[in-house]
C-alpha positions as CSV (number, residue, x, y, z in Angstrom):
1,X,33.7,41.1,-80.7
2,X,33.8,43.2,-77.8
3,X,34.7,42.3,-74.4
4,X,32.6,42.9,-71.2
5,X,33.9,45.6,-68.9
6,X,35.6,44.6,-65.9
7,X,33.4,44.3,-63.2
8,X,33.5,47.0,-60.4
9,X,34.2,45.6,-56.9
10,X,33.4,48.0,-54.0
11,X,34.7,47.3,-50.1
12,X,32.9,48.6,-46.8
13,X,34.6,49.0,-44.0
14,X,33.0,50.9,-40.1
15,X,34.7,51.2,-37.0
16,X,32.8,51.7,-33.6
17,X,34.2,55.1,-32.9
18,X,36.4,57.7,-34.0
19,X,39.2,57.0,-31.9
20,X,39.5,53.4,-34.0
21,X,40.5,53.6,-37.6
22,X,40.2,51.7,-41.1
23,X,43.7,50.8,-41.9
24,X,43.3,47.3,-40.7
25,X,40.6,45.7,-42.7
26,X,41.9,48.0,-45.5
27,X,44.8,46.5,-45.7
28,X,43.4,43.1,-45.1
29,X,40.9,43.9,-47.9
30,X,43.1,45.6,-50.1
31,X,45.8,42.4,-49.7
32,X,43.1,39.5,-50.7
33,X,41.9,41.2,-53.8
34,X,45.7,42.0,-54.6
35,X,46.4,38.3,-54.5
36,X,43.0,37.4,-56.4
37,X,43.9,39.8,-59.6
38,X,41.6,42.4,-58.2
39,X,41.5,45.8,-57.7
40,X,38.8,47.5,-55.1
41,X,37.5,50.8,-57.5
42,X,34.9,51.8,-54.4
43,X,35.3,52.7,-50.4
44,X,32.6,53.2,-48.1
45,X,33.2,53.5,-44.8
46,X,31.1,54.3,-41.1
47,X,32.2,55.5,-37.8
48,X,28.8,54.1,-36.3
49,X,27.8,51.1,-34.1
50,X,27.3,47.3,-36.1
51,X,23.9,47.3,-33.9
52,X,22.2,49.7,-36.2
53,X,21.5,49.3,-40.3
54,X,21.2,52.7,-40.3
55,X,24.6,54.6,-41.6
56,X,24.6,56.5,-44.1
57,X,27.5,54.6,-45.7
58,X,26.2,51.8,-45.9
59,X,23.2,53.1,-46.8
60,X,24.6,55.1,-50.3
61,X,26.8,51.6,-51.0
62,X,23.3,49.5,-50.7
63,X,21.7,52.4,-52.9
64,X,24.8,51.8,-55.6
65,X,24.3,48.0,-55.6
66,X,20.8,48.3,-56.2
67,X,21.4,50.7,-59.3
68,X,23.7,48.1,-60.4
69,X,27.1,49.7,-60.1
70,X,28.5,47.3,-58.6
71,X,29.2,43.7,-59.0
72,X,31.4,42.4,-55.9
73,X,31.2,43.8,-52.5
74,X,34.5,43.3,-50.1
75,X,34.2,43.5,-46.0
76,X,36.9,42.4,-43.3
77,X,34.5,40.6,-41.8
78,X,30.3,40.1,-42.3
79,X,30.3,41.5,-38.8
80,X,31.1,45.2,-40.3
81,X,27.6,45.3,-42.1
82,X,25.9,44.2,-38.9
83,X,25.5,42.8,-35.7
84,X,22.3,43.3,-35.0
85,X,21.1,39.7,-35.4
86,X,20.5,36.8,-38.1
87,X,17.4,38.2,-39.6
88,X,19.3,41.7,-40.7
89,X,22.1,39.8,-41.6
90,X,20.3,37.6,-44.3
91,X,18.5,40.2,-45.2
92,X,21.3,42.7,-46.2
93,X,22.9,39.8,-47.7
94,X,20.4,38.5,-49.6
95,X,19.1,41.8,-51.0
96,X,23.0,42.5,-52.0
97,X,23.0,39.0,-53.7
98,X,19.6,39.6,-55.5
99,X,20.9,42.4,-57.3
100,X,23.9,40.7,-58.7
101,X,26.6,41.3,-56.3
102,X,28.7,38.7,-55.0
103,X,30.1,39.0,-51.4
104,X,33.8,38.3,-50.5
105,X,34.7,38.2,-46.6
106,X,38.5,38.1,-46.0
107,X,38.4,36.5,-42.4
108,X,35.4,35.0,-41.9
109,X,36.5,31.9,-43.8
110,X,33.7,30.1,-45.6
111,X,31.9,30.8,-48.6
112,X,29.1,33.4,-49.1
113,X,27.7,32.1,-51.9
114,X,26.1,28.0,-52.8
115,X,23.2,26.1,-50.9
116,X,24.9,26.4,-47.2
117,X,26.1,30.2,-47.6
118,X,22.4,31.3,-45.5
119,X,23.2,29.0,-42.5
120,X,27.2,30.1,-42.5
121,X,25.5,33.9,-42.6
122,X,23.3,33.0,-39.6
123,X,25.8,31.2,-37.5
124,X,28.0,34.3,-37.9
125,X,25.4,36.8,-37.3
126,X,23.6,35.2,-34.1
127,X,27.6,35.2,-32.7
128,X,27.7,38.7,-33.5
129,X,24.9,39.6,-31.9
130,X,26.0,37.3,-28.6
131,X,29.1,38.9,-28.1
132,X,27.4,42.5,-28.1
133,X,25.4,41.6,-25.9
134,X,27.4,39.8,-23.4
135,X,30.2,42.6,-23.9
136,X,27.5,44.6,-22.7
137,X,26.4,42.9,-19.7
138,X,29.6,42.8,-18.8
139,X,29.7,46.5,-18.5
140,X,26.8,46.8,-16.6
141,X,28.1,44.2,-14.8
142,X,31.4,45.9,-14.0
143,X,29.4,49.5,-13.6
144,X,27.2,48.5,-10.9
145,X,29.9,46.6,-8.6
146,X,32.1,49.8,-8.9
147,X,29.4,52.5,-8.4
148,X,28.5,49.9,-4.9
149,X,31.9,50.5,-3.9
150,X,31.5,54.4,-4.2
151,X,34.6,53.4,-7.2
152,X,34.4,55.9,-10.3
153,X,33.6,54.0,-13.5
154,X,36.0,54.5,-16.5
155,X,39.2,56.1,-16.6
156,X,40.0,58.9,-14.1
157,X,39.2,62.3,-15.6
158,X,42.2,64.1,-17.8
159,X,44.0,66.5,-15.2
160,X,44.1,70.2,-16.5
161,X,48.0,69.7,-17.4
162,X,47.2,66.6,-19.6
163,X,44.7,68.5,-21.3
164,X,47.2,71.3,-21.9
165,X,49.4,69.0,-23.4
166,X,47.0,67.5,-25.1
167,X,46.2,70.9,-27.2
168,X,50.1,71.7,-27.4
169,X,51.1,68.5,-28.9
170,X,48.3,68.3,-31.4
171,X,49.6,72.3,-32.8
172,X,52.5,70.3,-33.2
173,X,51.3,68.2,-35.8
174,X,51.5,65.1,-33.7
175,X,48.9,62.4,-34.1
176,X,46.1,61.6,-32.1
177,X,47.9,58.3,-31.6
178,X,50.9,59.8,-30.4
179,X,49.2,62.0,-28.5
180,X,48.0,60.0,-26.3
181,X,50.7,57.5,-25.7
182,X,53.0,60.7,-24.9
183,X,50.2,61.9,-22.4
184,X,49.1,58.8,-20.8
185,X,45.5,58.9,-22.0
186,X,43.1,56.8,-24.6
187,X,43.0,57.7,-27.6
188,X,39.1,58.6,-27.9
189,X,40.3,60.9,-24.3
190,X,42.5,63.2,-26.4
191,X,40.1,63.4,-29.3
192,X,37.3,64.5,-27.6
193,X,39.4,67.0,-26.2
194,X,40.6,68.3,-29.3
195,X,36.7,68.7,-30.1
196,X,36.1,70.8,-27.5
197,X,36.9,73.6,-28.3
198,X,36.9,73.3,-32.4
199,X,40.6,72.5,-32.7
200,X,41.8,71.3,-36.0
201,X,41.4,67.7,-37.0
202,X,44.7,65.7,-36.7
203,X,45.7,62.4,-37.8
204,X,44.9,59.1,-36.1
């Protein structure tokens, strides 16, 4: 008698912006199935907005479900595969769930499967969605009473010398990270300047 093939358990992960990075939920993820006897075979990861369904991550790992490829799907937090609002939230889920693939979330902290699993999902989802959009009223918020004052908005412009440094640092080998804590600017700051002008990728 043979025995069934372990099932294949996939994880997505996204961050807003490429000055963020996955190691975070990956560890998270990575430590949960550890401690439940399982092991994540798949990655799929997006550098994109929760406000869109669009990404083509998500989109291939969606694809793979479908095909049947995989049987548990891992996220940080339901809030990676959207925030857009409780009616693409059930309806990713849902569609992942009709093709056989369970859903673990590591922080959320209630169950994604049984008869209350939908109104967890939509609880979730509409505060998703509520704290997008209050985050950005607050910006506008915070934008217009700055721009009345004749006040900049955002961080002051890198001077030419940080930018210098910026560029010498990174042929250094130093980290974006490090970059910017040794010059004084955000991280997404020093990246883009590293993009200007085709420098190689460093680490973040």
């Amino acid at each position: 008698m043979t025995s069934e093939p372990p099932a294949i358990a996939a994880a997505y992960i996204r961050v807003s912006s490429r000055s963020q990075d996955y190691a975070y939920q990956r560890h998270a993820i990575e430590s949960c199935a550890r401690g439940r006897g399982e092991l994540v075979h798949l990655w799929y990861g997006d550098v994109a907005t929760g406000s869109k369904m669009e990404r083509p991550k998500l989109r291939k790992l969606r694809d793979d479900i479908r095909a049947g490829k995989i049987q548990r799907l891992w996220v940080w937090r339901l809030d990676r595969l959207t925030r857009s609002g409780i009616v693409d939230a059930v309806s990713c889920i849902g569609e992942i769930r009709s093709a056989g693939c369970a859903i673990q979330s590591v922080a959320d902290g209630f169950p994604l499967d049984g008869p209350t699993a939908d109104l967890y999902i939509a609880m979730i989802a509409w505060a998703a969605q509520h704290e997008r959009e209050k985050l950005r009223e607050n910006q506008q918020a915070a934008r217009l009473r700055m721009e009345q004052t004749g006040r900049h908005w955002g961080r002051p412009p890198a001077t030419y010398e940080q930018r210098a440094l910026v560029r010498e640092l990174a042929t250094l080998g130093y980290s974006v990270r490090k970059i910017a804590r040794e010059v004084g600017l955000s991280k997404s700051c020093c990246w883009n300047i590293l993009q200007e002008q085709g420098e190689q990728k460093v680490a973040s």
